[in-house]
DRENPA-3360 file (N, C-alpha, C; in nm, 2 decimals, always signed):
BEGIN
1 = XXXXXXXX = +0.08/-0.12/+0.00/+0.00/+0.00/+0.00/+0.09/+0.12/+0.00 ~ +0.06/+0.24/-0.04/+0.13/+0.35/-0.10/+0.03/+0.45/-0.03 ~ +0.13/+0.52/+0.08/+0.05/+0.66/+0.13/+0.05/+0.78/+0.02 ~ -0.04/+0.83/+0.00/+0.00/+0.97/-0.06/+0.10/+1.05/+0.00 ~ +0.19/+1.15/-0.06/+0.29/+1.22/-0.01/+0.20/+1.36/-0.01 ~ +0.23/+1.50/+0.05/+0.20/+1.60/+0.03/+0.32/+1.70/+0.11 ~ +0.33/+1.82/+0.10/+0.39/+1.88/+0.18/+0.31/+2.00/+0.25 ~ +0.34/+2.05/+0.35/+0.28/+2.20/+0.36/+0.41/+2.28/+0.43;
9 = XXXXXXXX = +0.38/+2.40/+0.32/+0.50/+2.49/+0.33/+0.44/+2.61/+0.33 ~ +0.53/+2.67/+0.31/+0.51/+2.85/+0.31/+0.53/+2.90/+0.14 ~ +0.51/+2.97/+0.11/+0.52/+2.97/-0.06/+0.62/+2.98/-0.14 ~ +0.76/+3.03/-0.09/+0.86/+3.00/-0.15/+0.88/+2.80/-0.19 ~ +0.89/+2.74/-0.06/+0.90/+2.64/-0.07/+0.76/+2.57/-0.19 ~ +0.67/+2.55/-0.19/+0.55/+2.56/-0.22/+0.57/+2.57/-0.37 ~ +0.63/+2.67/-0.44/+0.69/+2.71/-0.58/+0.75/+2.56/-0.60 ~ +0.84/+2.57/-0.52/+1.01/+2.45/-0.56/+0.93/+2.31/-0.55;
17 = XXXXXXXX = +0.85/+2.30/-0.47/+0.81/+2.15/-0.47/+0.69/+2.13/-0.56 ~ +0.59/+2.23/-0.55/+0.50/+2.20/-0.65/+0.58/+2.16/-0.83 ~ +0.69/+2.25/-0.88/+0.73/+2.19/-0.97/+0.78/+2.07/-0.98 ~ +0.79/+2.00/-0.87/+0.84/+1.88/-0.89/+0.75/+1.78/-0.87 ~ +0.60/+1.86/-0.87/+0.49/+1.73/-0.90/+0.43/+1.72/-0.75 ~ +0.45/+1.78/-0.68/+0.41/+1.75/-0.48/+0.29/+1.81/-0.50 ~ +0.19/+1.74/-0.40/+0.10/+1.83/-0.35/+0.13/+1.91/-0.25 ~ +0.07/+2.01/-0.27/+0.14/+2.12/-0.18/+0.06/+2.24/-0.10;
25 = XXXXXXXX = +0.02/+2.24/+0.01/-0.06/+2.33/+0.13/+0.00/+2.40/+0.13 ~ -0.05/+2.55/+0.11/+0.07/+2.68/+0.19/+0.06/+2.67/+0.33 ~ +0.09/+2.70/+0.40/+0.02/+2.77/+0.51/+0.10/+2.87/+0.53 ~ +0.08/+2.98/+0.71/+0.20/+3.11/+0.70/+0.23/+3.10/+0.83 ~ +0.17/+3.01/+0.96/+0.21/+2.96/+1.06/+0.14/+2.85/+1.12 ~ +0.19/+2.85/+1.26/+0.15/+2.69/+1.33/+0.00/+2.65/+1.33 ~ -0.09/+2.74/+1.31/-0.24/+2.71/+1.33/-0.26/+2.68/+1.21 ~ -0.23/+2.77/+1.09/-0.27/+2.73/+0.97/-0.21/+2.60/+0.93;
33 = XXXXXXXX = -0.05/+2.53/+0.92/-0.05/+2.40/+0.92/-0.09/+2.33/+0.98 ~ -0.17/+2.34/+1.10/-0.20/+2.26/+1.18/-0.38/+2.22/+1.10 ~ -0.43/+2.35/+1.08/-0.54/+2.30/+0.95/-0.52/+2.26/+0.88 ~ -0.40/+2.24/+0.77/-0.36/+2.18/+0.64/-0.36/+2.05/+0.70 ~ -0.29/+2.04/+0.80/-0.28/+1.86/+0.81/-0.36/+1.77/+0.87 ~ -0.50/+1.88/+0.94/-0.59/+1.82/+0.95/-0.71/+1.78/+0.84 ~ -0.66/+1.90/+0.73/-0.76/+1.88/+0.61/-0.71/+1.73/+0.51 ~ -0.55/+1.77/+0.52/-0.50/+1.61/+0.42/-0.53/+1.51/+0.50;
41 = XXXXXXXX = -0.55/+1.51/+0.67/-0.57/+1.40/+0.71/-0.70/+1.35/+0.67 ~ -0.83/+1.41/+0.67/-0.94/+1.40/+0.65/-0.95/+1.34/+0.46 ~ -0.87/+1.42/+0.43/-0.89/+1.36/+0.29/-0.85/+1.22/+0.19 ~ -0.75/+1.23/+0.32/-0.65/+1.09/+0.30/-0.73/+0.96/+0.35 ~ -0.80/+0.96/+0.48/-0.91/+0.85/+0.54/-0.79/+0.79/+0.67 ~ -0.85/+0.67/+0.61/-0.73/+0.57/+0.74/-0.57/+0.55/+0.67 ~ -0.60/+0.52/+0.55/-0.48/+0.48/+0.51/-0.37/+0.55/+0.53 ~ -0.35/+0.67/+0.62/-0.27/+0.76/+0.65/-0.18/+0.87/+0.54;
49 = XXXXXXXX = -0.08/+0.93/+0.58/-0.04/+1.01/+0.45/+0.12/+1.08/+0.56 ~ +0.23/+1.10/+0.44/+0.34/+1.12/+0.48/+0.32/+1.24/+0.44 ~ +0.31/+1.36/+0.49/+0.37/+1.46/+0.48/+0.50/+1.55/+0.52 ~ +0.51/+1.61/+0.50/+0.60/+1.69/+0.46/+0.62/+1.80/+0.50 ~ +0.66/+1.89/+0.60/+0.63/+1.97/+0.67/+0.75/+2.05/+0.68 ~ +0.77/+2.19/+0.66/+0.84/+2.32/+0.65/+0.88/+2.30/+0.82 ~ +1.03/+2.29/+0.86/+1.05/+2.33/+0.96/+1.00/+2.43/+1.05 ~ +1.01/+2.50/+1.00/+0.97/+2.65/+1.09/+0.82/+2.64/+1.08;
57 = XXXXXXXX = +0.74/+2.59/+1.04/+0.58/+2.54/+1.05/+0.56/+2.44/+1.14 ~ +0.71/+2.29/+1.14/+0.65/+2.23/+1.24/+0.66/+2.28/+1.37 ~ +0.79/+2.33/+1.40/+0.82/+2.43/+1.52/+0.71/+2.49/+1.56 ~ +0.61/+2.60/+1.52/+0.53/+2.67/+1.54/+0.40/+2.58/+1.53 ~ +0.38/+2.42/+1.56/+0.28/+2.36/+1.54/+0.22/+2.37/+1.71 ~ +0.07/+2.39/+1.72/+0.00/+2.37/+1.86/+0.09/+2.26/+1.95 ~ +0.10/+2.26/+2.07/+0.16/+2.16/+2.12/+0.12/+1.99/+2.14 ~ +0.00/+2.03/+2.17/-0.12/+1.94/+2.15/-0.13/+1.84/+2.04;
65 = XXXXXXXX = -0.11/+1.90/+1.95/-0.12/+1.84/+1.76/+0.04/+1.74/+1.80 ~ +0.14/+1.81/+1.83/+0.23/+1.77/+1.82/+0.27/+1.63/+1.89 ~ +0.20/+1.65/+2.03/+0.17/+1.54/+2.16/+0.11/+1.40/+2.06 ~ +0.03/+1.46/+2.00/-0.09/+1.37/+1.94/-0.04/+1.28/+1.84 ~ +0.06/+1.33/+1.76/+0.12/+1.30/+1.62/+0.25/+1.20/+1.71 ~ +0.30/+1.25/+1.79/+0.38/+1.14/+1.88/+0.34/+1.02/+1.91 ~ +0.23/+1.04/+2.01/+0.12/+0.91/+2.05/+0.12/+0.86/+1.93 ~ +0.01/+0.87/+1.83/-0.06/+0.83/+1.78/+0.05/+0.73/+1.62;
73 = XXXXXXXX = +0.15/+0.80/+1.67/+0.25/+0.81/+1.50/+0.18/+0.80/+1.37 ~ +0.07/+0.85/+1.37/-0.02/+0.90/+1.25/-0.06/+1.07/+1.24 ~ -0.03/+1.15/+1.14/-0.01/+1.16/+0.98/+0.16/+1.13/+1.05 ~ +0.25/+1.07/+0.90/+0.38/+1.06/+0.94/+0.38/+1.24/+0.89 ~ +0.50/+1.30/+1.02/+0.53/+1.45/+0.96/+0.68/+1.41/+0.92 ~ +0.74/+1.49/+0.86/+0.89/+1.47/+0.77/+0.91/+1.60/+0.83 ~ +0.94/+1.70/+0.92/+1.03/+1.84/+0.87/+1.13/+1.81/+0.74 ~ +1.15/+1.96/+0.69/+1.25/+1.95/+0.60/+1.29/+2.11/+0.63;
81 = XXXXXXXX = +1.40/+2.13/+0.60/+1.46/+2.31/+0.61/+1.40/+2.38/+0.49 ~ +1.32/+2.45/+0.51/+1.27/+2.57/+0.43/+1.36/+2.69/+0.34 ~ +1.35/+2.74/+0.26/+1.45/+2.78/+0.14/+1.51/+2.93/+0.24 ~ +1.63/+2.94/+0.19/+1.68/+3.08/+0.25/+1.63/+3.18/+0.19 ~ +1.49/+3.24/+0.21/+1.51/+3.35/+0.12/+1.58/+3.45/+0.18 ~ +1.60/+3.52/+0.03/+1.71/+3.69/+0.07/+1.86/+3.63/+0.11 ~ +1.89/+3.46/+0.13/+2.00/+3.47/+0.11/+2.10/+3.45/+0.02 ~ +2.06/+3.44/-0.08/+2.10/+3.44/-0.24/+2.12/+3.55/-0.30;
89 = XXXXXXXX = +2.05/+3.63/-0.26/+2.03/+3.79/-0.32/+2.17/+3.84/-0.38 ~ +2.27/+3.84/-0.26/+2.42/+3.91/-0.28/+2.49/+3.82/-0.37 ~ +2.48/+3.68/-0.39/+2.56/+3.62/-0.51/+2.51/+3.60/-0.62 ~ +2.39/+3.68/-0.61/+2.30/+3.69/-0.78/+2.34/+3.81/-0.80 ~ +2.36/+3.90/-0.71/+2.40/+4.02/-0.75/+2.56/+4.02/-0.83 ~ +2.68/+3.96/-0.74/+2.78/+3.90/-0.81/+2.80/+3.87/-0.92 ~ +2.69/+3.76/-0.96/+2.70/+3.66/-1.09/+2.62/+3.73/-1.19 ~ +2.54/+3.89/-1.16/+2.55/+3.97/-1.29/+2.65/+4.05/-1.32;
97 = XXXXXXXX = +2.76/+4.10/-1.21/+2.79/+4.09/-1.23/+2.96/+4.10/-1.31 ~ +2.96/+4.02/-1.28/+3.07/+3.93/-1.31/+3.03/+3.90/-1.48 ~ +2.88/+3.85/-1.49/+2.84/+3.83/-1.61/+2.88/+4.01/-1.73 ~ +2.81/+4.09/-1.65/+2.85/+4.19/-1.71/+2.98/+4.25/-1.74 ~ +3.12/+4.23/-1.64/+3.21/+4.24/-1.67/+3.26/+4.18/-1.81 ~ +3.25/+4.07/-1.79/+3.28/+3.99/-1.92/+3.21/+4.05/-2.07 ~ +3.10/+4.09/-2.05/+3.07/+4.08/-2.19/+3.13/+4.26/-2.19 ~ +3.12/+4.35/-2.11/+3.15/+4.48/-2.13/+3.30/+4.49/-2.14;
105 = XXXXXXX = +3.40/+4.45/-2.07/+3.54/+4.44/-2.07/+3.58/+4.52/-1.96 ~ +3.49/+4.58/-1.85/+3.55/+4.62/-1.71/+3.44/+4.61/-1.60 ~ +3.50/+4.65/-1.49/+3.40/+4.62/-1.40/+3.25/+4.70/-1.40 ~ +3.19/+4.67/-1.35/+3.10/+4.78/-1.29/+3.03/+4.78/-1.15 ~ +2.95/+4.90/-1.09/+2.90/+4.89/-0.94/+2.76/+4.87/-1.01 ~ +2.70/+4.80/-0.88/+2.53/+4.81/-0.87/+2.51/+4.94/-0.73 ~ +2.40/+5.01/-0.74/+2.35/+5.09/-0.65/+2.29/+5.03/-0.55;
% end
């Protein structure tokens, strides 16, 4: 038997995994995942369902839900680390450029 997978994330993450074919719940903290994974659980039945859960969402999960998911070891939750945003920014800034150096023939500043 084959659980369905799903994740629930925040929307950056949400982008990255939906392209890769996931079902995917946004949520934006602990209450709202804690509805996502009572809605997949509801939708899933008995056969249970592994999700997939944004660190910083499980952290911020009710304590309760959390107790419960221990006891019970049903929905399986997975954390996974959620995307850095804004911390890419400065080596995309770089890698234009750098890009622009090359095709111009000298450096330049960004503002």
């Amino acid at each position: 038997m084959r659980a369905p997978i799903h994740a629930v994330c925040r929307r950056p993450a949400a982008l990255g995994l939906g392209l890769a074919g996931l079902a995917c719940t946004e949520a934006d903290d602990g209450p709202g995942a804690a509805a996502a994974i009572a809605a997949i659980e509801r939708a899933s039945g008995s056969g249970g369902a592994l999700i997939l859960i944004e660190r910083a969402l499980y952290d911020a999960l009710p304590p309760g839900l959390r107790r419960q998911v221990e006891r019970d070891g049903t929905p399986l939750l997975m954390p996974f680390p959620g995307p850095a945003v804004g911390a890419t920014a400065g080596a995309a800034d770089e890698e234009l450029l750098e890009l622009l150096r090359r095709s111009v023939g000298y450096r330049l500043r960004l503002r």
